[in-house]
C-alpha positions in Angstrom: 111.2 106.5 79.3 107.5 105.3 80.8 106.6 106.3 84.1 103.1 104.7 85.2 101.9 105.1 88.5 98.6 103.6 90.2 97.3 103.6 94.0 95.0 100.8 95.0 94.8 99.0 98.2 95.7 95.8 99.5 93.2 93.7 101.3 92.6 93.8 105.2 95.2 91.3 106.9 95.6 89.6 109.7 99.0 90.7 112.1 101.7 89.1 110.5 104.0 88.7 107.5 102.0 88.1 104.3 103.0 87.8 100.6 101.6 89.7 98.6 103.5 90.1 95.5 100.3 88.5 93.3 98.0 90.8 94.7 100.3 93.8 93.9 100.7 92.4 90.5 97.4 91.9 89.5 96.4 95.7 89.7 99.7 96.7 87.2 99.5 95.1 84.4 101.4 97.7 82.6 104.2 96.4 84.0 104.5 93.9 80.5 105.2 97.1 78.9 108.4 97.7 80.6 111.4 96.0 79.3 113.9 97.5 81.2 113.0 99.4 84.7 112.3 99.7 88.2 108.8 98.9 90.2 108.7 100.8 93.6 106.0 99.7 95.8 105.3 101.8 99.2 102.4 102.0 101.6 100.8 104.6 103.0 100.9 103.9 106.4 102.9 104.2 109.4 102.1 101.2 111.0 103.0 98.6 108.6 106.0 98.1 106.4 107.3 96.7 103.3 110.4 94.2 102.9 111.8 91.5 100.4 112.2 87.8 101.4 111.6 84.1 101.0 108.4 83.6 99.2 108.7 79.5 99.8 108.4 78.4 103.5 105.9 80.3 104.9 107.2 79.6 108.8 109.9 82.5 107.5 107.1 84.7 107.8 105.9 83.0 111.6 109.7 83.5 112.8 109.4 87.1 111.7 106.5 87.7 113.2 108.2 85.9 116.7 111.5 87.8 116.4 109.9 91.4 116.2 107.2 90.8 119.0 110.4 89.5 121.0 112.6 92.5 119.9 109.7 94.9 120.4 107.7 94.1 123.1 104.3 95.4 123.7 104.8 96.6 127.5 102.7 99.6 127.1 105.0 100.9 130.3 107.9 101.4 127.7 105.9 103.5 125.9 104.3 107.2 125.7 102.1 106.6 122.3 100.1 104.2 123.5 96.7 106.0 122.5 95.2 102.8 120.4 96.4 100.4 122.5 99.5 98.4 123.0 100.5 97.6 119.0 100.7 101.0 118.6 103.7 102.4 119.1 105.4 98.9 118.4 103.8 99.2 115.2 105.5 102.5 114.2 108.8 101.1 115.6 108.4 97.9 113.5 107.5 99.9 110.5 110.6 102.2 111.1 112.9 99.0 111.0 111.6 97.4 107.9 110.7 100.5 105.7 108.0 101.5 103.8 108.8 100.7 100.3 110.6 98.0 98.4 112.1 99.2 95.0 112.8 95.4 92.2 113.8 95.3 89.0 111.6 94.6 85.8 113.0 92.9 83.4 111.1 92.0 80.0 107.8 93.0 81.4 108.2 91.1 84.7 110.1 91.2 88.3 113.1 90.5 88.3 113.5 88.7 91.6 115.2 85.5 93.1 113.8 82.2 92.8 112.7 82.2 96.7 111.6 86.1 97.0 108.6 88.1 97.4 107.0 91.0 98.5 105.7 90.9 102.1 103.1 93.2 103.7 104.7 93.3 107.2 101.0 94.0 109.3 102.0 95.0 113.0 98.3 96.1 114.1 96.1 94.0 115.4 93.6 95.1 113.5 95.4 97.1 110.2 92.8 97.3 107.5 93.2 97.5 104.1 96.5 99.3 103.4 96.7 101.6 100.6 99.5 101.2 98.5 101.1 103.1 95.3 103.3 101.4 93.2 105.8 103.6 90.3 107.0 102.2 87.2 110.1 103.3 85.7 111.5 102.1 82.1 111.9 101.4 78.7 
């Protein structure tokens, strides 16, 4: 069995829902040496999340965005962590709810995913920053 394993880091986003399964991509190209396996991706943060879906329409992505400000609402009276401001504790809570790491198949050197998915970078902070990243591969 291979196991490869890289850290790198994404570039700085805006708040939002981004793909970013080329960007991941791009910096493991050893993953055309897998033929059977598993890619986990997971960020190093606390603050932002990882999650799987539609990699098509991007007003997916704007809804997302809509129904977790709705579902956590940044009322800095709800909160005790509010030392960097009022995205912060929602950010942790958001993170918390989507995870921080996806785990996809790789099959003949490539993701195995569904025709309409993709790997979002779910930024909650206003102003994230890069996000450092490290991805595993797993195979034969």
């Amino acid at each position: 069995m291979t196991v490869f394993q890289k850290e790198f880091s994404l570039s700085p986003k805006p708040r939002g829902f981004h793909l970013v399964t080329k960007e991941i991509l791009q910096q493991v190209p050893e993953i055309t040496e897998i033929k059977s396996g598993i890619m986990q991706v997971f960020i190093q943060h606390t603050s932002a999340g990882l999650t799987i879906n539609e990699n098509a329409d991007p007003t997916v992505r704007e809804d997302f965005e809509t129904f977790f400000n709705r579902t956590v609402p940044e009322d800095m009276s709800l909160y005790k962590h509010t030392y960097e401001g009022a995205d912060d504790m929602t950010s942790h809570i958001k993170s918390s709810l989507l995870g921080s790491s996806v785990s996809l198949p790789v099959t003949n050197g490539r993701l195995n995913l569904g025709t309409w998915q993709g790997i979002y970078l779910c930024e909650h902070r206003n102003y994230g920053g890069s996000r450092k990243i490290v991805v595993t591969l797993m195979g034969n």
